[in-house]
C-alpha positions as CSV (number, residue, x, y, z in Angstrom):
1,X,34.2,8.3,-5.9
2,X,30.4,9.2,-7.0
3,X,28.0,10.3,-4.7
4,X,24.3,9.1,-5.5
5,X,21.5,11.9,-5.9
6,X,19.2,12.2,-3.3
7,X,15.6,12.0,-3.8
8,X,12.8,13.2,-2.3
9,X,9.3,11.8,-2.5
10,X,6.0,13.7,-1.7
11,X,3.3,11.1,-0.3
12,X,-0.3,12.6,0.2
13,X,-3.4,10.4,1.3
14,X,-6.9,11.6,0.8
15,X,-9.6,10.0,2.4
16,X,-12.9,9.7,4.4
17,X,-12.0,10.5,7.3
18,X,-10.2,14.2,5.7
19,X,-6.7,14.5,3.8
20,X,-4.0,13.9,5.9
21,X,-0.7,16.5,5.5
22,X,1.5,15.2,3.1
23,X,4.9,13.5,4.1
24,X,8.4,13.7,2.8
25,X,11.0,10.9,2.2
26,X,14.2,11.8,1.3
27,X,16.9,8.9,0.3
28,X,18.3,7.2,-2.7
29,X,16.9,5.4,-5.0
30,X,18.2,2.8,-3.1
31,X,16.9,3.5,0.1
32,X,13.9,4.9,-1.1
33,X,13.3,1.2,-2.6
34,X,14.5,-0.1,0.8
35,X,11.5,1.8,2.6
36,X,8.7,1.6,0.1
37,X,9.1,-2.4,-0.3
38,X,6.1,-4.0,1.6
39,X,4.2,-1.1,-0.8
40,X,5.7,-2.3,-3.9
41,X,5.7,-6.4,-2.4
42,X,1.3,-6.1,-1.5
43,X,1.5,-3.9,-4.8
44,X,2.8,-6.5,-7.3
45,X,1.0,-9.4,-5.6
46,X,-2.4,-7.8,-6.8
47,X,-0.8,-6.6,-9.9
48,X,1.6,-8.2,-12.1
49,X,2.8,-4.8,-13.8
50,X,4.1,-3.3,-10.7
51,X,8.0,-3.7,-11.6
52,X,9.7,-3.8,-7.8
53,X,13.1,-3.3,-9.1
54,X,12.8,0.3,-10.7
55,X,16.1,1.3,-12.3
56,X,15.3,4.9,-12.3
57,X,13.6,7.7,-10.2
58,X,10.7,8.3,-12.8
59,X,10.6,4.7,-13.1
60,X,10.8,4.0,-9.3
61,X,7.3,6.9,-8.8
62,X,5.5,5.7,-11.5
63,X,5.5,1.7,-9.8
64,X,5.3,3.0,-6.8
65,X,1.6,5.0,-7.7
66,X,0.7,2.0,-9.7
67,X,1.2,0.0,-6.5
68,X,-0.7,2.1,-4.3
69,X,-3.4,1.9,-6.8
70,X,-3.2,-1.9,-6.6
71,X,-3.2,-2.1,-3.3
72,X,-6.1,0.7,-2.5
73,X,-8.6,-1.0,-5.0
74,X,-11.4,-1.0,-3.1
75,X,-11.0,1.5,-0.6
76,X,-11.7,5.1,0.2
77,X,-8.7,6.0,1.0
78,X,-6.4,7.2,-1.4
79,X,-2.5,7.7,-2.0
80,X,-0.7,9.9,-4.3
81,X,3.0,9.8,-5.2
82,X,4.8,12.7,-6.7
83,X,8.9,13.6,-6.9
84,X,9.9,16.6,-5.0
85,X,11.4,19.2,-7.5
């Protein structure tokens, strides 16, 4: 039986009112998909490039930012997605 890899994803927001600490999700790939999907559904609906079915981790942050983006056009604050070494 395999065991799948736990991930964990460092979210930080910047913004006008100050930067907020940053927060930590831990989970699979799978549940980390699970949790982030109304990021990646808003995400993809602004931008067509947003893949919301990510196959791998790398894959699965670089969407995930790409989202945020998309969905943060055209306000101040900010999100910023990075993997937890």
């Amino acid at each position: 039986m395999k065991t799948e890899k736990v991930f964990t994803i460092i979210v930080s927001n910047f913004g006008r009112a100050g930067d907020k600490p940053p927060k930590e999700v831990s989970g699979t790939l799978e549940e980390l998909k699970k949790y982030f999907s109304y990021t990646f559904e808003v995400g993809a609906s602004w931008d067509k490039k947003v893949n919301v079915n990510p196959k791998n981790i790398t894959s699965f942050v670089n969407n995930l930012q790409r989202a945020y983006e998309a969905k943060e056009a055209n306000c101040y604050n900010r999100t910023s997605i990075e993997l937890k070494k």
